[in-house]
C-alpha positions as CSV (number, residue, x, y, z in Angstrom):
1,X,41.0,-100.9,29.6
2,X,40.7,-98.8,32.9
3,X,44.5,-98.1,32.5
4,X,43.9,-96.3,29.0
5,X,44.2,-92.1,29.6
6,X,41.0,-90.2,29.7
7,X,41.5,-88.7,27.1
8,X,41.9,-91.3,24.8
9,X,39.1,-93.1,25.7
10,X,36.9,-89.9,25.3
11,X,37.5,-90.2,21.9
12,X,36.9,-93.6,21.4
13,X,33.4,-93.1,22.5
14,X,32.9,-89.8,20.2
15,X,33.7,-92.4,17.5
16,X,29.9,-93.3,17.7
17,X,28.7,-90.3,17.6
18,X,27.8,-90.4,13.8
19,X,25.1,-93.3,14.4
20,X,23.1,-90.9,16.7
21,X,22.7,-88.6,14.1
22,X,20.6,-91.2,12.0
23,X,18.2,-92.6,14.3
24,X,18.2,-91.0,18.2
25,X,17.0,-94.0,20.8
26,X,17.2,-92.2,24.1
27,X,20.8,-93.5,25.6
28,X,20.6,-96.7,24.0
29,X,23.3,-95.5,21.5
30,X,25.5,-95.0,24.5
31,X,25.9,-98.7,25.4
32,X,29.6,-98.9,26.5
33,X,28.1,-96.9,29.3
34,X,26.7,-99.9,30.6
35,X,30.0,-102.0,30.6
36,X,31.1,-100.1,34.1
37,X,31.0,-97.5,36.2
38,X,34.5,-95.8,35.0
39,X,32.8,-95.7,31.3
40,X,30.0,-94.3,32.5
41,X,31.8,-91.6,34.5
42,X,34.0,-90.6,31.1
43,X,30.9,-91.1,29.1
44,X,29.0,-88.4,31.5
45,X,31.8,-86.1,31.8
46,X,32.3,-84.8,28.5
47,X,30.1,-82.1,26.9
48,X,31.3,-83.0,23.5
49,X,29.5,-86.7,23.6
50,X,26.1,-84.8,24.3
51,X,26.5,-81.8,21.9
52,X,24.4,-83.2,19.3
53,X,20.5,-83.6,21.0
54,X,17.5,-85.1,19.5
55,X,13.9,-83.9,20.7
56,X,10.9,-85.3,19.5
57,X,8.2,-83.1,20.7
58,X,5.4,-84.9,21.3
59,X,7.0,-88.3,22.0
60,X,5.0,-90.7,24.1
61,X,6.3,-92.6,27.0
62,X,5.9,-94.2,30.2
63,X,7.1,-91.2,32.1
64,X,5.1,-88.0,33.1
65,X,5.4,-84.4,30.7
66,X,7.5,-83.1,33.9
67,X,10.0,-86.1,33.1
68,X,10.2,-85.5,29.6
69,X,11.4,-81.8,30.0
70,X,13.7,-83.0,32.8
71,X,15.7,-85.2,30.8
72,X,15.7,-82.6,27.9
73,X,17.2,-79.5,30.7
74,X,19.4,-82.7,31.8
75,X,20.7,-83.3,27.8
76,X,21.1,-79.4,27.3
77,X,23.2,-79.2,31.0
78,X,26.1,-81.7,30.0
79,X,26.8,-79.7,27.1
80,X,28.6,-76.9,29.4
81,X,28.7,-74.4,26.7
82,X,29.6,-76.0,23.5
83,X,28.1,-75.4,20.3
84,X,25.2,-77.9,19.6
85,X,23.4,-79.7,17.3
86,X,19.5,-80.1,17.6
87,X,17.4,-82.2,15.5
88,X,13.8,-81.6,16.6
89,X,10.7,-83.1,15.1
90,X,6.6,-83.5,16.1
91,X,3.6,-85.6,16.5
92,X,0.7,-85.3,17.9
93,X,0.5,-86.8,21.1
94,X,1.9,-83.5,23.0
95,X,-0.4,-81.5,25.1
96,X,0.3,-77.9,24.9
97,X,2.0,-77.9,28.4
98,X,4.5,-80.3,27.4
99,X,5.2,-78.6,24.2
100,X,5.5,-75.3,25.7
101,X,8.2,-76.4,28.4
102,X,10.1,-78.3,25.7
103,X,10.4,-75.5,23.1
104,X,11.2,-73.2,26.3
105,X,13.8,-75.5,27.5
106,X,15.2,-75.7,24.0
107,X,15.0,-72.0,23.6
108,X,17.0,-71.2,26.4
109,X,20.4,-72.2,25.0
110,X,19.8,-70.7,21.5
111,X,22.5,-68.5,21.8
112,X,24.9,-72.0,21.4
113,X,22.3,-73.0,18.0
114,X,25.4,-74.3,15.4
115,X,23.0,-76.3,13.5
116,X,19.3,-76.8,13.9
117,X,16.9,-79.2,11.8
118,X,13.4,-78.7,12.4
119,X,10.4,-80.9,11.5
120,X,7.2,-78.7,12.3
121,X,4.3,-76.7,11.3
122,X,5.2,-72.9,11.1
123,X,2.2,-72.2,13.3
124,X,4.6,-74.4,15.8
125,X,8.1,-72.9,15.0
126,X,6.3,-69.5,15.9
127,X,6.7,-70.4,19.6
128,X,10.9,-70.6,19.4
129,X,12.7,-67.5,20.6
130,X,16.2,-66.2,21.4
131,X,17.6,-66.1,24.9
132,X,18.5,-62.2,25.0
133,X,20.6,-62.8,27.8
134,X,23.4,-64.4,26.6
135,X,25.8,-63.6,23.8
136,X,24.7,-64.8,20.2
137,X,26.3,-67.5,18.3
138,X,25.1,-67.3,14.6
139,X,23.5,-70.5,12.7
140,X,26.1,-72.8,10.3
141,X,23.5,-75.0,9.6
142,X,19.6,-74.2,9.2
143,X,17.0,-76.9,8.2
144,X,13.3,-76.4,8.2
145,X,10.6,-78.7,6.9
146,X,7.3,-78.5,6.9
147,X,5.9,-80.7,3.8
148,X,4.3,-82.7,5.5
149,X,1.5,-80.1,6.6
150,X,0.1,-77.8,3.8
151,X,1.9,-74.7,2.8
152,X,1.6,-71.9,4.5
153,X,1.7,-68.3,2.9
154,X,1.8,-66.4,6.0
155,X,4.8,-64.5,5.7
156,X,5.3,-63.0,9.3
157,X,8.6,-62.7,10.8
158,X,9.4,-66.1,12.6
159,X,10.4,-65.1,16.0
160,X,13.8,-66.7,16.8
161,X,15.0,-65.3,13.3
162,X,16.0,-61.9,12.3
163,X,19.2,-60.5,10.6
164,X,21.4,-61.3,12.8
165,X,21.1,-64.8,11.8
166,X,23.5,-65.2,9.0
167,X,23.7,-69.4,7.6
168,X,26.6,-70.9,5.8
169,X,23.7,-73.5,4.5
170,X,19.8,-73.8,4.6
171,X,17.3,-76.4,3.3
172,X,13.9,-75.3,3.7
173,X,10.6,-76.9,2.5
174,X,6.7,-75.6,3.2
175,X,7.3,-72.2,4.4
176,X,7.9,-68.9,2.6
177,X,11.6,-67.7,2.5
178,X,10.6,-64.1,3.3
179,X,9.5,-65.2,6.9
180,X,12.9,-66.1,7.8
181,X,13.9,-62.5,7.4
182,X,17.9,-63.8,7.9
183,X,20.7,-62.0,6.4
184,X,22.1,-64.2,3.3
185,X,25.6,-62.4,3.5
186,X,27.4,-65.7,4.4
187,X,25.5,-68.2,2.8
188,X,27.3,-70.8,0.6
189,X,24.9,-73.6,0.2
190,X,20.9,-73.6,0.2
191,X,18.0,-76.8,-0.9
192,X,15.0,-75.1,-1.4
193,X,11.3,-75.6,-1.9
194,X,9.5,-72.5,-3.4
195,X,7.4,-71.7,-5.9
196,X,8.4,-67.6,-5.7
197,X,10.0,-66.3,-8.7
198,X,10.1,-63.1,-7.1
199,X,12.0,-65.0,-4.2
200,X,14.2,-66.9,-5.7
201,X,15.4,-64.0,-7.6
202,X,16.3,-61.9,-3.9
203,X,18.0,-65.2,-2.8
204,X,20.3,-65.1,-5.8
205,X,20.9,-61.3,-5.7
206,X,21.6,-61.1,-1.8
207,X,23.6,-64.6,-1.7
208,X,26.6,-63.6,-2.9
209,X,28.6,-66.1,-1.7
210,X,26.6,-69.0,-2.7
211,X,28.2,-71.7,-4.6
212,X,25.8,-74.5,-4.8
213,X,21.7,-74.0,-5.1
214,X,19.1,-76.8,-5.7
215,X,15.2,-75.9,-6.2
216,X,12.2,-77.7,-6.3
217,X,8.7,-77.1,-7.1
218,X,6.3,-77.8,-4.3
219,X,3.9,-81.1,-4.6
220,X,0.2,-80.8,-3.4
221,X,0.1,-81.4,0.5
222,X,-1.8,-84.8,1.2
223,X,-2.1,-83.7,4.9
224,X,-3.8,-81.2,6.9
225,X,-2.4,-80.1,10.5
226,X,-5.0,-80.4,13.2
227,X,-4.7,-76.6,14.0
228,X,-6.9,-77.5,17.2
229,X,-3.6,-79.4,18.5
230,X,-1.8,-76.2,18.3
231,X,-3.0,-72.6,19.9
232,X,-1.7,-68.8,19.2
């Protein structure tokens, strides 16, 4: 096995990188890195393997907030500067240190943002921004949801999009489309949650390269955020 070329067995672990995008479990869907210390080098030196990166904001655990946004900075570092995929959810159990040096850390490489899935309150989502020092790299992929809080009607600008921000696809539940203020100009496919005529009827006039659209009537919230877990 330690005679195969690096290549090759690069690719043989991307292989498993469809199971991490079901269910995330720290490293533990890395485990040929535990067979030796050669694995573990290939494993460790190529970005590609860590491109896509799972953050659940709030997560508890044995180790200290500091620790947390380490290994997140640590996850975002092997990437190099490849394109990545983010799939970032919430609980409760964060204290508003913790969440503000996640979402900073994540924030920091938004200009490499190729697809992003979301699973937050918009009061939460607020606290994203862009890195204005780096060149942009436009969302493919944008997925918001925030059903399982009540819906909210405030329809200010979220910060980390503007026009500029042009999706190929979108699927977007609990918040108002005009407070994504994106530009729909490349937009092929979008899932959406709204009960906005007036809404829908700009998605389907500015979309014009949509092919494929799916709405749904919102159902009545059966939870309520704890806004005190959540300041600004």
């Amino acid at each position: 096995m330690h005679q195969l070329p690096v290549k090759l067995s690069g690719y043989i672990f991307q292989l498993l990188l469809p199971l991490r995008d079901k269910q995330d479990k720290g490293l533990s869907w890395f485990l040929p890195t535990s067979i030796c210390r050669i694995w573990q080098d290939i494993a460790w030196s190529n970005p590609f393997l860590w491109s896509t990166i799972h953050v659940k904001l709030g997560k508890p655990s044995c180790m200290g907030p500091a620790g947390r946004i380490s290994i997140i900075h640590d996850r975002i570092l092997r990437t190099w500067t490849l394109p990545l995929t983010l799939h970032i959810s919430f609980s409760s159990y964060s204290k508003d240190s913790e969440l503000e040096g996640k979402i900073e850390a994540i924030s920091q490489c938004s200009n490499r943002w190729e697809s992003l899935s979301l699973e937050m309150p918009l009061s939460l989502l607020r606290k994203f921004h862009f890195n204005s020092k780096s060149n942009y790299l436009p969302l493919r992929k944008l997925q918001i949801d925030s059903y399982m809080w009540h819906w909210e009607h405030d329809i200010k600008p979220i910060p980390f999009l503007n026009s500029k921000v042009s999706p190929e696809m979108i699927d977007i539940v609990g918040i108002p489309l005009r407070s994504l203020q994106i530009s729909w100009n490349r937009l092929s496919t979008a899932r959406v949650d709204c009960f906005d005529l007036g809404e829908i009827t700009q998605l389907f006039q500015h979309a014009s390269q949509m092919t494929y659209c799916h709405i749904s009537l919102p159902q009545p919230k059966t939870t309520q955020f704890p806004q005190s877990l959540i300041k600004g």
